[in-house]
Backbone as CSV, one residue per row, in Angstrom:
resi,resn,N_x,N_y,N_z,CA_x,CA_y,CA_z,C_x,C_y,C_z
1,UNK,-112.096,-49.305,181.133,-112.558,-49.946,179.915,-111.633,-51.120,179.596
2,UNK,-112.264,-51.812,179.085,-111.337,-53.665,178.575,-110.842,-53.445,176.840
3,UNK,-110.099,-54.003,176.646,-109.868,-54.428,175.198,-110.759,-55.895,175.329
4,UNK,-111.199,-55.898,173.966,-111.646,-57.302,173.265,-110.892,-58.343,174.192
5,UNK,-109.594,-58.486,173.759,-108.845,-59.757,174.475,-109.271,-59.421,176.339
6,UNK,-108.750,-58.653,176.602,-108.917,-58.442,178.606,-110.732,-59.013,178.415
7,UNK,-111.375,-58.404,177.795,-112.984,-59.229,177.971,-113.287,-59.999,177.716
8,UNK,-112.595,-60.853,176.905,-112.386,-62.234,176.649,-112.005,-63.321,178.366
9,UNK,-110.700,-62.756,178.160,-110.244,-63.230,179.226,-110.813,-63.192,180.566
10,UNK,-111.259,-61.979,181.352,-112.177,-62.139,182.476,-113.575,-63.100,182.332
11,UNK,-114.452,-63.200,181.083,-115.377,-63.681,180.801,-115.218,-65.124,180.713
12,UNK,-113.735,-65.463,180.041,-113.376,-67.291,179.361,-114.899,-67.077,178.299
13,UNK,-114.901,-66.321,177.285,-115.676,-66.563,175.852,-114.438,-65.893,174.926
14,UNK,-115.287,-66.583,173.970,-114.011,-66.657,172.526,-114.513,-65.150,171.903
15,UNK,-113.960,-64.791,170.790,-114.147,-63.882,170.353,-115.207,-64.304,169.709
16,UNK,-115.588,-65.302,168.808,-117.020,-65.104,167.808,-117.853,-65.232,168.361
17,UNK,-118.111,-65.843,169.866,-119.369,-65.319,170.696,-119.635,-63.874,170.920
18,UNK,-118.255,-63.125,171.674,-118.529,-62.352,171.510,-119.177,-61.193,170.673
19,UNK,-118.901,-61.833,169.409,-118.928,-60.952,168.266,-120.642,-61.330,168.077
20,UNK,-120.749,-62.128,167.800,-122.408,-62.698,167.955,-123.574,-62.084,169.192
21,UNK,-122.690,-61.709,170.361,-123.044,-60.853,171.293,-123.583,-59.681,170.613
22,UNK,-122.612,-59.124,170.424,-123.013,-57.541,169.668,-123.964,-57.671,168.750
23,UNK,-124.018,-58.743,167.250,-124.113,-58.712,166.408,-125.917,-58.699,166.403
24,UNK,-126.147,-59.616,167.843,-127.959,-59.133,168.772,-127.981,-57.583,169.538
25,UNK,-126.853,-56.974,169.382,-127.040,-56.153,170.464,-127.469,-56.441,171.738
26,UNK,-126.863,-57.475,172.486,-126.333,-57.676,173.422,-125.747,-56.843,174.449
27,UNK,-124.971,-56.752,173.356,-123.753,-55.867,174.280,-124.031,-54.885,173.028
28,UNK,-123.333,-53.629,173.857,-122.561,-52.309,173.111,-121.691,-51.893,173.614
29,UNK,-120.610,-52.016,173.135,-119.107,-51.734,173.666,-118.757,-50.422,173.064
30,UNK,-118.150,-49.745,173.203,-117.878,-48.155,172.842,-116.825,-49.105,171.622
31,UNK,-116.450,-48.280,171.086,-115.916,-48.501,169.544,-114.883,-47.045,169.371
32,UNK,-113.541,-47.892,169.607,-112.253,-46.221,168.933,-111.714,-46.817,167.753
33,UNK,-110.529,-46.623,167.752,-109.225,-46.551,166.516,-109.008,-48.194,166.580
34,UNK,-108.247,-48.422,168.555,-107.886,-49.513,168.927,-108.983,-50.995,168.739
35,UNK,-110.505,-50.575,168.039,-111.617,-51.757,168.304,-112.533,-51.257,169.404
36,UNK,-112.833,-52.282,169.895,-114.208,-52.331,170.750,-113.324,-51.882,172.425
37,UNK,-114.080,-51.427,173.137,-113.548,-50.783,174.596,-115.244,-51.147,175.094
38,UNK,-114.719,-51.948,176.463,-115.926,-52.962,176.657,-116.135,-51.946,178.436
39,UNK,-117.251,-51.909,179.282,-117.285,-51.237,180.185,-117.892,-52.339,181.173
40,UNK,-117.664,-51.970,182.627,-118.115,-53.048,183.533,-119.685,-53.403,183.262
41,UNK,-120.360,-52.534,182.883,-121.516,-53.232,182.351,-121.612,-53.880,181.786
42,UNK,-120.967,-54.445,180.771,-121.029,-54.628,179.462,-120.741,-56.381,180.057
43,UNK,-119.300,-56.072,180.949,-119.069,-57.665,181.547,-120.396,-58.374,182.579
44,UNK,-120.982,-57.222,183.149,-122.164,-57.560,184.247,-123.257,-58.093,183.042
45,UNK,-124.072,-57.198,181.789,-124.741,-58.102,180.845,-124.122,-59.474,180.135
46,UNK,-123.033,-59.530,179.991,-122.503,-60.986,179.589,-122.265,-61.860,179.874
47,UNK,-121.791,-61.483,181.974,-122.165,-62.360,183.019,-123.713,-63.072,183.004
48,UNK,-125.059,-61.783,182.661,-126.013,-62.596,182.710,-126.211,-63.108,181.491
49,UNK,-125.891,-62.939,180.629,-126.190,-63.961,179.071,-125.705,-65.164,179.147
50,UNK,-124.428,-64.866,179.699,-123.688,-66.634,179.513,-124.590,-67.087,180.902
51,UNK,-124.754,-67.019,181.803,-125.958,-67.356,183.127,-127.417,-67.688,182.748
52,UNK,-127.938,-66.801,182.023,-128.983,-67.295,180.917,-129.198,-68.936,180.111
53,UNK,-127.896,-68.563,179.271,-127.893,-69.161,178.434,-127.506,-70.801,178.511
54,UNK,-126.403,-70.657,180.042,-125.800,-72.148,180.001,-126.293,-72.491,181.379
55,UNK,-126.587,-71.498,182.407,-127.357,-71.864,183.890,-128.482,-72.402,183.806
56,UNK,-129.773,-71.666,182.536,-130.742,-72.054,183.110,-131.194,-72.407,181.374
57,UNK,-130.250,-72.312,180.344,-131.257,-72.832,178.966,-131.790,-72.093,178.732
58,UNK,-131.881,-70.649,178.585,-132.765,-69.536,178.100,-132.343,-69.615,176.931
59,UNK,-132.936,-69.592,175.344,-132.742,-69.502,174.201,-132.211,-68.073,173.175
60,UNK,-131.480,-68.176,172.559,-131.388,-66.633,172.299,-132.601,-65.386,171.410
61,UNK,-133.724,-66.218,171.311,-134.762,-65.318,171.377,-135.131,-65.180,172.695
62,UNK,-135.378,-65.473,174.042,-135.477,-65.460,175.119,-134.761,-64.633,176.025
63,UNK,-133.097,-64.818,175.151,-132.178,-63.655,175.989,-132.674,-62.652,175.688
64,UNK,-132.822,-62.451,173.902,-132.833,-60.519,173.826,-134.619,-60.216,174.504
65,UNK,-135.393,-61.169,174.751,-136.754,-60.640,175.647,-136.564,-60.165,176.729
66,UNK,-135.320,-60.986,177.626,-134.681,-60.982,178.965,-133.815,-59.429,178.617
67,UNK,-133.251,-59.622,178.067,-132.363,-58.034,178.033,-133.060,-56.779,178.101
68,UNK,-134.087,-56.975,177.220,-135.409,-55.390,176.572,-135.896,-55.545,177.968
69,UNK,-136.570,-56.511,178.793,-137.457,-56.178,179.374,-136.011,-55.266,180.620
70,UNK,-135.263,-55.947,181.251,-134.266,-55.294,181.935,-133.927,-53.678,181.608
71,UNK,-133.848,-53.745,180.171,-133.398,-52.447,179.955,-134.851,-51.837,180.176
72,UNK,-136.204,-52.099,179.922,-137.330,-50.931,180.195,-137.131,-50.824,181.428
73,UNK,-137.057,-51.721,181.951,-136.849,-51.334,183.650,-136.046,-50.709,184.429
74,UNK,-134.928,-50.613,184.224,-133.854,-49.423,184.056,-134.559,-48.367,183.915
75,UNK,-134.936,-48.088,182.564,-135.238,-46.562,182.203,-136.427,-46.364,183.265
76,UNK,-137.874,-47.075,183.480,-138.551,-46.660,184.021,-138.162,-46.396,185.472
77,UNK,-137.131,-46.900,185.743,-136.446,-46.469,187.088,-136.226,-44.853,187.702
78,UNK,-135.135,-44.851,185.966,-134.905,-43.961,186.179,-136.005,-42.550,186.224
79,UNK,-136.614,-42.734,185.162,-137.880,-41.650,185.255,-138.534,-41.562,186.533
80,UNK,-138.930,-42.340,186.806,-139.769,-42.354,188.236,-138.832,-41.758,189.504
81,UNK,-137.562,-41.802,189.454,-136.790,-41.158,190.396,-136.884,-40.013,189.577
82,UNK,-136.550,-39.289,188.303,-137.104,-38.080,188.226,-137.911,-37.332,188.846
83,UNK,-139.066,-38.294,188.908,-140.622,-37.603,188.716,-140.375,-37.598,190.532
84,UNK,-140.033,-38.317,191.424,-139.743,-38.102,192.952,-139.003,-37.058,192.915
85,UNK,-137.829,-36.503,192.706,-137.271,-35.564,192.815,-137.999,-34.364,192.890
86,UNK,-138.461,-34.437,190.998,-139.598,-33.077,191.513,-140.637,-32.832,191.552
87,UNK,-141.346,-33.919,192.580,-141.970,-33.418,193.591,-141.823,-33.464,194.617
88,UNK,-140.309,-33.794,195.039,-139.653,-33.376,196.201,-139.279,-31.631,196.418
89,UNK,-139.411,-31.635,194.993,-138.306,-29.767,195.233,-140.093,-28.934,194.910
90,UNK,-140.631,-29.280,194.791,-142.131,-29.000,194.647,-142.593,-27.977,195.971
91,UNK,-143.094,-26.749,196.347,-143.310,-26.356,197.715,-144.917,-27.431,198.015
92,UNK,-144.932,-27.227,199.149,-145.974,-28.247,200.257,-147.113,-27.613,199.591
93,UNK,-148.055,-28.403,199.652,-149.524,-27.878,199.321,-149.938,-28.020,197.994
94,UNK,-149.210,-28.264,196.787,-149.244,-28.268,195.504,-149.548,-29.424,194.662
């Protein structure tokens, strides 16, 4: 996990982007005593926001469309490897 500053620093963004990050839910960084504790995901979604945003001009109603649709796709991932599993453990004929 990163502190605020270490995710700053690997990223080169300031803190009130960052904070503007979250503030779309962007990001969700786990949250202790010490502040925000940021996870390699968290740098892999901010890699693509700032890539979004300054690579190709995606707008920030555009990012959080770009983010939702990513995240349904994720989940439906994951379900569907559920649903393979069991009917992998399923006996033959059924």
């Amino acid at each position: 996990m990163l502190t605020l500053e270490e995710f700053q620093l690997r990223l080169d963004v300031d803190a009130g982007t960052v904070q503007v990050w979250i503030e779309e839910g962007w990001l969700l960084p786990q949250r202790d005593q010490a502040g925000f504790a940021f996870s390699e995901l968290d740098v892999a979604r901010a890699r693509l926001i700032r890539d979004l945003k300054d690579g190709i001009g995606v707008n920030d109603e555009g990012i959080g469309i770009v983010l939702d649709l990513i995240d349904q796709v994720h989940g439906l991932r994951s379900v569907l490897r559920e649903l393979l599993h069991a009917r992998a453990d399923r006996p033959p004929g059924l």
